[in-house]
N, C-alpha and C positions, 0 to 999 in steps of 0.2 A: 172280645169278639172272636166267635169262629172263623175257620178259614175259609167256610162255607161261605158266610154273612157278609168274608171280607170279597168272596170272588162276586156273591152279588150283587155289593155297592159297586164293585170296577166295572161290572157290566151295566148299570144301569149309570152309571158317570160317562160310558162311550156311547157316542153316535153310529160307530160303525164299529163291527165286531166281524172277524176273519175266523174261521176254524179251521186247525191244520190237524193232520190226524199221519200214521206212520205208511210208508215206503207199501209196496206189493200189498194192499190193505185186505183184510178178513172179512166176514160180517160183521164182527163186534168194532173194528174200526171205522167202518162207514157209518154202522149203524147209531154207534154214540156222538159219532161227528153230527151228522145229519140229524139224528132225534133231538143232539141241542138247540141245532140251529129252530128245527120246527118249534119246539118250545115258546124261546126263545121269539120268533117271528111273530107268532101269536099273542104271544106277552106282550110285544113291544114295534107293535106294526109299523112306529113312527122309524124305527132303526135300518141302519143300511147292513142286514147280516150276508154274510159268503163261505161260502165250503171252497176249499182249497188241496188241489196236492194231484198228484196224477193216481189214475182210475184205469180199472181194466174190466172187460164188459164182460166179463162171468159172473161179478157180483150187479150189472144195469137192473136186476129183478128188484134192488133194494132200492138207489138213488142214483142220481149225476152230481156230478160237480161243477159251479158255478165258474163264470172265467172273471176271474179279480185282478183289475187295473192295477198295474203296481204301484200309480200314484193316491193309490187309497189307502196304506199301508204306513205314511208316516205318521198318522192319526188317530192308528184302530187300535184297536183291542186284541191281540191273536189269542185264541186259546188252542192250546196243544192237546190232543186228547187220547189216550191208547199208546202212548207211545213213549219208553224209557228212556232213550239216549235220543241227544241232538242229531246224531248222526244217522237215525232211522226217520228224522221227518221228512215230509214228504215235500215238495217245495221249499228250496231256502228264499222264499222270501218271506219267511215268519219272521226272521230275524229284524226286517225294516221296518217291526209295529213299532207304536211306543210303551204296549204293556203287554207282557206275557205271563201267560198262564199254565199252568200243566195239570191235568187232569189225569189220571191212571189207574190203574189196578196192577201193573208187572212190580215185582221189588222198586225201590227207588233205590238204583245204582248209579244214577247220575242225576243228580238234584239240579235242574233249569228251569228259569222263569220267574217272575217277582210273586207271584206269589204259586204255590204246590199244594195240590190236593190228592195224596198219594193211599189208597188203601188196600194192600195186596193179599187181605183175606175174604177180596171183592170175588163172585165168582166174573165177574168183566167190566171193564168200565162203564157199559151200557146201564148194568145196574145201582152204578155212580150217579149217573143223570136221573136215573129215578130219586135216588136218595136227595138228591138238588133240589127235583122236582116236589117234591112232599114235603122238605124242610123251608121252602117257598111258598106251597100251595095257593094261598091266598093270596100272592102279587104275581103267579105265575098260571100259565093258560098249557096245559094237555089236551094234546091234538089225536084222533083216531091214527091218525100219519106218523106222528109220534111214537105210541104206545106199539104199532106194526113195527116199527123200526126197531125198536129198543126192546122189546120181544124176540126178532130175529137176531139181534146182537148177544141176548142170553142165550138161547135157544144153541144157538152158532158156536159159543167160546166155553160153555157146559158141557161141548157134545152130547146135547139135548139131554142135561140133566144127570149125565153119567158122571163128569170129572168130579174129584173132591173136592173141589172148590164150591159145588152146590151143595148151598144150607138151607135152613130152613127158611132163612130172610128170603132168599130166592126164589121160593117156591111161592112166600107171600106176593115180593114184587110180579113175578110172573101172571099171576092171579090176579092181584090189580089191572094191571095191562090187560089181562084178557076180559075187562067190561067194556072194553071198547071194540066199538063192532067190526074188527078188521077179522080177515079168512086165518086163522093160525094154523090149520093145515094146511092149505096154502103153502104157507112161508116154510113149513117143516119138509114139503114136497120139494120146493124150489131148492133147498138147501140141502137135501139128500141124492137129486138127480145128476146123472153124470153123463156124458157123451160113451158112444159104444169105443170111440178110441181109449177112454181112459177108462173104459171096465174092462177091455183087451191087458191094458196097462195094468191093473190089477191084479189079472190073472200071472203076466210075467213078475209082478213083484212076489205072490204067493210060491210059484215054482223057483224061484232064484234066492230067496232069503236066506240067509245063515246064520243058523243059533247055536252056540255052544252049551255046555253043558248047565251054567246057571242061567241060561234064557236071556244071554247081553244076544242081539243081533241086529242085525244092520242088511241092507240094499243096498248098489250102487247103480243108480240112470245114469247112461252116459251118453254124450249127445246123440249119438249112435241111435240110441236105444228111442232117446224121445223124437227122432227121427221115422225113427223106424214104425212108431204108431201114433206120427203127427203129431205130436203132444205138447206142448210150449210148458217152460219153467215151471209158470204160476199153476198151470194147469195140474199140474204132478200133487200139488197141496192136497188133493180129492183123496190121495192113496197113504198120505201119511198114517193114518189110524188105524191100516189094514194088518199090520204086526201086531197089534193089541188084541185083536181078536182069536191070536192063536194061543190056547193053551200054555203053553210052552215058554211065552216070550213075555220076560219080565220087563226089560230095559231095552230099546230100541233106537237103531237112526238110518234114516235113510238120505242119503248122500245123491245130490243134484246136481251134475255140470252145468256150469252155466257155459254160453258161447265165448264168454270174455277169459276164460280160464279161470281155475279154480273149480270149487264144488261148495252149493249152499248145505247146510248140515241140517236137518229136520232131525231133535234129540226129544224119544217121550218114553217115558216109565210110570211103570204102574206101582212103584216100591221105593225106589232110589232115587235120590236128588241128584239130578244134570246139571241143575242152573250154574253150577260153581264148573262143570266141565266148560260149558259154551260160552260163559267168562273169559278162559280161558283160550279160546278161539276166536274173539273178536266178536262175540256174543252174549248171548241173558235173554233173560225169559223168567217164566215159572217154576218150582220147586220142580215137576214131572212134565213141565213141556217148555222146549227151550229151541232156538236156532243160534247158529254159527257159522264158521265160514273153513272152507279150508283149501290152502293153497296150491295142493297137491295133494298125489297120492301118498306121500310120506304123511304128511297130516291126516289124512283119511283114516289111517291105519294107526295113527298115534290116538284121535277120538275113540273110533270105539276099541282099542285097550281101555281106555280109560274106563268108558261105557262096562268094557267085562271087568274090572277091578270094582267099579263099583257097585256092579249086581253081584260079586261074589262076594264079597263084604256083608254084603246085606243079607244075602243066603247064611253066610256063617253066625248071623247073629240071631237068627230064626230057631 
């Protein structure tokens, strides 16, 4: 038995099924969270399902999250979805199910849950729940609601198609999904719109970036700065991709104070593997897109050396 076949007999043996999906969540987190549960819901109308985990209203255009009694948790189902380490789920009260699941597409660098459905040459988990969905087909129900979702989740974690992580599988699943009559411009619109504070913010990451000679470079926001054009944490995610666009810049990170101290680390390359940097830091990710943490500006300074060692290496071997 697959581990597919095994995750659908657990789901059809629970009455109530919980979905927990990771911390500061993306599109493709909400969207595989919540394209399951649609699935899911439709498939199996008699069942008590729930989206779980805290929500920030610049992704509202995708979904909401459900508010789940804590006394429904000794009984459920949780499945984990998007998300590699225990420590990035979003709500701990996953932990109170009685059976857990993990679903993902990041490396599996931290193996949790009884049973793991791990494939990290996914281009996102969203296209995981498609693979669910078709390898189910026939005892399973796709919703227009669905297929929007899980569209915007590839569309989202792809950078509409551009990361290498997009294959040709992708470009099938995508195509499926769009027989169903949801607006995909739209959703490409919704997902490229910014506020004028954070195309301001753009313009200061463009004039302040620093690249050295093999294209390692880095930004620092500092409260100061997301102060200065209004801009909250999560908000700052909008500008991460904007190094990638210049010529020049092979290996990049931009560094994010949070108010509690420290700085979140935003690590993406177009050539070089980070993932083993932000390991390193209290983080993981993708072979070319990774987050971490750093406690200072001594660590600040310690990543991206790292970052420049690792884009010159990689230049020397060119």
């Amino acid at each position: 038995m697959s581990v597919q076949q095994e995750i659908f007999q657990m789901i059809k043996d629970f009455e109530t099924i919980i979905i927990h999906r990771h911390e500061r969540p993306d599109p493709d987190a909400i969207a595989s969270q919540c394209g399951l549960k649609e699935i899911l819901k439709a498939s199996f109308p008699q069942k008590n399902i729930y989206t779980a985990g805290s929500f920030n209203d610049g992704l509202k255009f995708l979904a909401q999250m459900d508010k789940v009694n804590d006394n429904l948790y000794p009984d459920a189902l949780v499945i984990v979805v998007d998300t590699a380490n225990v420590t990035r789920i979003s709500d701990e009260h996953f932990k109170k199910g009685k059976k857990l699941i993990k679903i993902d597409h990041h490396p599996n660098d931290e193996s949790y849950g009884d049973l793991l459905w791990v494939e990290p040459k996914a281009s996102s988990t969203s296209e995981l729940i498609v693979y669910f969905y078709l390898a189910f087909k026939d005892q399973l129900k796709m919703t227009t609601e669905a297929a929007r979702l899980l569209y915007a989740g590839i569309v989202g974690d792809t950078g509409r198609f551009l990361y290498p992580a997009t294959t040709a599988k992708t470009f099938e699943i995508a195509s499926f999904l769009l027989t169903f009559p949801f607006n995909a411009s739209l959703i490409s619109r919704e997902l490229s719109t910014i506020s004028m504070k954070v195309a301001k913010l753009s313009g200061y990451v463009y004039q302040n970036i620093n690249v050295d000679e093999n294209g390692a470079a880095y930004v620092l926001l500092s409260t100061k700065i997301l102060q200065k054009y209004g801009v909250t944490e999560f908000e700052t995610s909008a500008v991460v991709s904007l190094p990638g666009m210049i010529e020049e810049v092979l290996s990049w990170v931009i560094f994010v104070e949070k108010a509690e101290g420290g700085f979140r680390a935003r690590l993406r390359s177009k050539g070089p593997a980070i993932n083993e940097i932000a390991k390193r830091y209290d983080g993981g990710g993708h072979l070319l897109a990774s987050g971490a943490g750093a406690k200072n500006y001594e660590e600040v300074q310690k990543i991206y050396h790292e970052i420049q060692d690792a884009a010159k290496k990689w230049r020397d071997k060119k």
